[in-house]
N, C-alpha and C positions, 0 to 999 in steps of 0.2 A: 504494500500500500504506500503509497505515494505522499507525503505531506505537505505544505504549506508553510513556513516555519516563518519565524519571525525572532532573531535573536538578542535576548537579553542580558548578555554580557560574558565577559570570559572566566572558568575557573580559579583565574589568577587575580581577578579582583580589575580588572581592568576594563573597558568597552571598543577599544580600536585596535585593531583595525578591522573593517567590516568584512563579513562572509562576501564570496561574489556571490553572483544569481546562482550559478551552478550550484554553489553549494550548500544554497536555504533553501534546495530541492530533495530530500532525503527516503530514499526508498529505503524502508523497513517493516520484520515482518512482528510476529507477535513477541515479545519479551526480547527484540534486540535490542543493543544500546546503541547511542548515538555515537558517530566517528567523531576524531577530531578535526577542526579546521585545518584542511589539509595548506592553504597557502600562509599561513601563520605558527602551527601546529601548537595550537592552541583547545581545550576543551571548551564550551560554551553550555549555557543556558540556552532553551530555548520555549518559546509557545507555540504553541498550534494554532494556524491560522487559518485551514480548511483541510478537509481531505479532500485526494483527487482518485 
């Protein structure tokens, strides 16, 4: 399933630099976790802004 994401900040207490498009696109399935920002590699927050 396909998400929507919208991100709320990074594990390290920080907020920049932003995800690209590509990557507040996150295909996952039931009980996966979230990657990390791969062009930062950084962990983040995130919300759910729609399924697709």
């Amino acid at each position: 399933m396909e998400r929507d994401l919208k991100q709320d900040g990074y594990t390290d207490g920080t907020r920049t630099p932003s995800p690209t498009g590509e990557e507040k696109k996150i295909q996952l399935e039931t009980e996966e976790v979230f990657p990390p920002i791969s062009s930062c590699d950084k962990g983040a927050f995130w919300r759910k802004t729609s399924y697709a």
